[in-house]
C-alpha positions as CSV (number, residue, x, y, z in Angstrom):
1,X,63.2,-15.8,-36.2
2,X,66.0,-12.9,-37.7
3,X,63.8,-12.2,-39.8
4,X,61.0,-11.2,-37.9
5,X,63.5,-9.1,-35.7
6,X,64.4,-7.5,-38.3
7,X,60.5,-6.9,-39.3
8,X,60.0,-5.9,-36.1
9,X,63.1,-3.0,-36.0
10,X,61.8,-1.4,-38.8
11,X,58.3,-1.4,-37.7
12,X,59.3,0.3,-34.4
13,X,61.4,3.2,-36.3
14,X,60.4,6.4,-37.4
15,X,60.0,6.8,-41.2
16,X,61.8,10.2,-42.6
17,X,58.4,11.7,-43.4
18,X,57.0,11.5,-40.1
19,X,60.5,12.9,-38.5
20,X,60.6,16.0,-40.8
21,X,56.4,16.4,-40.3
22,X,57.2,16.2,-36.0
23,X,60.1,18.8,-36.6
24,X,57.8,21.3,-38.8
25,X,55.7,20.7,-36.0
26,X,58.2,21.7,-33.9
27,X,58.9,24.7,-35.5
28,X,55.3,26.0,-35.9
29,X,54.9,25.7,-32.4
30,X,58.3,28.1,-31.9
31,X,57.0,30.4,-33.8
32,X,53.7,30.7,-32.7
33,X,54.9,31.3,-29.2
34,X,57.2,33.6,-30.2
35,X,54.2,35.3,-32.0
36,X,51.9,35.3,-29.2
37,X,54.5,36.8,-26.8
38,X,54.9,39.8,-29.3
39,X,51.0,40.2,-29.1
40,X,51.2,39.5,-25.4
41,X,54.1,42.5,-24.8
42,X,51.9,45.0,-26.7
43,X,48.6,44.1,-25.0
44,X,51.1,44.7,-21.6
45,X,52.4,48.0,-23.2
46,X,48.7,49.4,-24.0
47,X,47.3,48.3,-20.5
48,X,50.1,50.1,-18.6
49,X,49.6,53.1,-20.7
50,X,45.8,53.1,-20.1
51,X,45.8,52.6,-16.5
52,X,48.5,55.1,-16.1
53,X,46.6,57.5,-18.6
54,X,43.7,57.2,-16.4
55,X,45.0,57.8,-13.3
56,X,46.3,60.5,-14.9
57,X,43.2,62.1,-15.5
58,X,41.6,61.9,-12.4
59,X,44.0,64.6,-11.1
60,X,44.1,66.6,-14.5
61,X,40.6,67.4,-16.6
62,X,40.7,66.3,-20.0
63,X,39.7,70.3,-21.1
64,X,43.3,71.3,-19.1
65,X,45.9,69.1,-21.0
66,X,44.1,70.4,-24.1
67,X,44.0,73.8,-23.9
68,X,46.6,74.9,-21.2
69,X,49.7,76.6,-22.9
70,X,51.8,75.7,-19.5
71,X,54.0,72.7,-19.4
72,X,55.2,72.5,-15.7
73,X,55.2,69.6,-13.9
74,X,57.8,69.5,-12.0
75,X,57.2,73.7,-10.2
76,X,54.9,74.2,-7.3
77,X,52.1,75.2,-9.5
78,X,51.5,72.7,-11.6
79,X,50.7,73.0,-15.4
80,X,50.3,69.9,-17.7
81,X,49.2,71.9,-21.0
82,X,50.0,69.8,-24.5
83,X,49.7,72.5,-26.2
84,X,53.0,73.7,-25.9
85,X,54.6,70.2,-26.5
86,X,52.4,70.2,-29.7
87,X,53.6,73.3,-31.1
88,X,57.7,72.8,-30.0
89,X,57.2,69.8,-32.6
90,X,55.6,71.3,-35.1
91,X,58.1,74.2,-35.0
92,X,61.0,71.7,-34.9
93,X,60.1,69.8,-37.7
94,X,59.5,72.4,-39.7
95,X,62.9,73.6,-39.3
96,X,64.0,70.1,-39.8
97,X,62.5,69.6,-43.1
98,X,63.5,73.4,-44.3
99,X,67.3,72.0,-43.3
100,X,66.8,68.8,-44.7
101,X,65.3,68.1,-47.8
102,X,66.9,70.9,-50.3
103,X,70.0,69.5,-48.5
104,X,69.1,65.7,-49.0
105,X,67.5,66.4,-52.6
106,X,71.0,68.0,-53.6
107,X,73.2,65.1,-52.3
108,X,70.7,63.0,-54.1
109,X,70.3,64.1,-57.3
110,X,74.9,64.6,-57.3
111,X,75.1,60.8,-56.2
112,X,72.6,59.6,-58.8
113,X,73.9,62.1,-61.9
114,X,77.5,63.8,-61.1
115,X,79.2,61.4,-58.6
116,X,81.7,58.5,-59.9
117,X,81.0,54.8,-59.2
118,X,83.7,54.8,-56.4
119,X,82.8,58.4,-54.9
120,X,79.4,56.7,-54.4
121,X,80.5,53.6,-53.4
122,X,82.1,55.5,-50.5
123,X,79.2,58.2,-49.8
124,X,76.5,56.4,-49.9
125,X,77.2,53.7,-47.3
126,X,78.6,56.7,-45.0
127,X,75.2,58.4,-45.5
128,X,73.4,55.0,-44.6
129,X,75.9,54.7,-41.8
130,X,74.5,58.3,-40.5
131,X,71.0,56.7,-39.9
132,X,72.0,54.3,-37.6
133,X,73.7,56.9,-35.0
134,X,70.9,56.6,-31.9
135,X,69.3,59.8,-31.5
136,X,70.6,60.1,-27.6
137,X,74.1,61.0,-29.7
138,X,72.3,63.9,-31.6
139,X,71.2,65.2,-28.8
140,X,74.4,65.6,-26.9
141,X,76.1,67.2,-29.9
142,X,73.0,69.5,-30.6
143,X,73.7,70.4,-26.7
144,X,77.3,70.5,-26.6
145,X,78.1,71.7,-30.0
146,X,75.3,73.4,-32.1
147,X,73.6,75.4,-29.4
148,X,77.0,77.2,-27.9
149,X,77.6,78.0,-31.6
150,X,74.3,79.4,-32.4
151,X,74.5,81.0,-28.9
152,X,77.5,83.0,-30.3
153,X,75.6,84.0,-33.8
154,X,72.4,84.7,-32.0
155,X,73.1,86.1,-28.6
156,X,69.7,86.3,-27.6
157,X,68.7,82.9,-27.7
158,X,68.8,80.6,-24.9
159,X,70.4,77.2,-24.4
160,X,67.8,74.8,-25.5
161,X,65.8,76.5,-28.3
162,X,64.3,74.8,-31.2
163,X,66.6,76.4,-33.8
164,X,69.2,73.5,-32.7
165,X,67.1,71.1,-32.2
166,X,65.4,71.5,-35.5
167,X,68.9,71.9,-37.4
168,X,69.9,68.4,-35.3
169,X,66.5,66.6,-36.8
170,X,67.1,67.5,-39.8
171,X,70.7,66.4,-39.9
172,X,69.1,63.1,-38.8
173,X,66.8,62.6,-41.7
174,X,68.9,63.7,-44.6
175,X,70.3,60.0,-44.8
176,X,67.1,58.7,-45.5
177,X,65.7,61.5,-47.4
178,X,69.0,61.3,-49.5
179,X,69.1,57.2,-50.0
180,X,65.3,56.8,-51.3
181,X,65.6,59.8,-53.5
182,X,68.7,58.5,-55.1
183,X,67.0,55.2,-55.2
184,X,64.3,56.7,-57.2
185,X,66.6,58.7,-59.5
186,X,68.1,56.0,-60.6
187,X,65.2,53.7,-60.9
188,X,63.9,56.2,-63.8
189,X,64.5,54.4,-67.1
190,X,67.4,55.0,-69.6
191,X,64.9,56.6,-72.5
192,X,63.3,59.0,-69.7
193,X,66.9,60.2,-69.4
194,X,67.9,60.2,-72.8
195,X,64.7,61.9,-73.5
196,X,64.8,65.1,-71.1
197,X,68.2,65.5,-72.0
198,X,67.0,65.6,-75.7
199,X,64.7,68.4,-74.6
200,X,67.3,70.4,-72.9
């Protein structure tokens, strides 16, 4: 009779294969879910910006927002050209990239070949540290502190111009354009050195 108790206990428990099997289960089920609500927030995003986009256009012809150079929204006569938003970027990053990659080449090319192990250990991080700083922060010092100082070079120029702006951006991106080319100085091999030094 204990016997087939005991028969019968072990019949009615779960074996260790089919426990780990129901918690892999488990787990593929989480993350699917979490999956499809990733899928399901974008579809949201893009449908919101479509209906929005075409309500949008039944007030303002497509041929407008193209080829108006007025930006006004908010005056009594109305203006929603992209044109000018189109060119303000181009003409910032321009700026930004003049700014920022001679200075984030130089920084570069002194923590891959001049700097000392500690001097990079410190600069480097600090640089990477730069990058996470949320753009809302370089904005308030572009408009609190680099556009009254420009203002005083350049009397001329208004408070929000794109010469700050660009000089802001570009301070923004010289972390990253700083880190990956140091990364790829120092990912050249040790005979490439050896042999451009060798040939002055």
């Amino acid at each position: 009779m204990t016997e087939k108790l005991i028969r019968l206990n072990q019949t009615k428990r779960l074996s260790p294969k089919l426990i780990r099997n129901l918690r892999e289960r488990g787990i593929e089920i989480l993350l699917f879910l979490a999956a499809l609500s990733s899928v399901a927030t974008m579809a949201a995003i893009i449908f919101f910006l479509l209906r929005e986009s075409l309500a949008f256009f039944k007030e303002v012809s497509l041929f407008d927002f193209l080829t108006d150079t007025k930006w006004t929204p908010m005056f009594l006569e109305k203006h929603y050209g992209i044109l000018p938003l189109i060119s303000g970027t181009l003409v910032t990053s321009t700026i930004a990239l003049l700014f920022a990659i001679p200075t984030g080449t130089i920084a570069a090319i002194y923590l891959s070949e001049f700097a000392p192990p500690t001097l990079r250990e410190i600069i480097k991080p600090g640089l990477e540290l730069l990058a996470a700083i949320p753009t809302v922060v370089y904005g308030y010092f572009a408009l609190l502190v680099v556009s009254p100082f420009l203002r005083k070079i350049f009397t001329e120029l208004p408070v929000f111009n794109m010469l700050s702006a660009g000089l802001v951006m570009g301070l923004m991106i010289i972390p990253f354009i700083s880190s990956i080319s140091e990364d790829a100085m120092r990912a050249v091999p040790v005979e490439l050195r050896e042999g451009s030094y060798a040939m002055g």
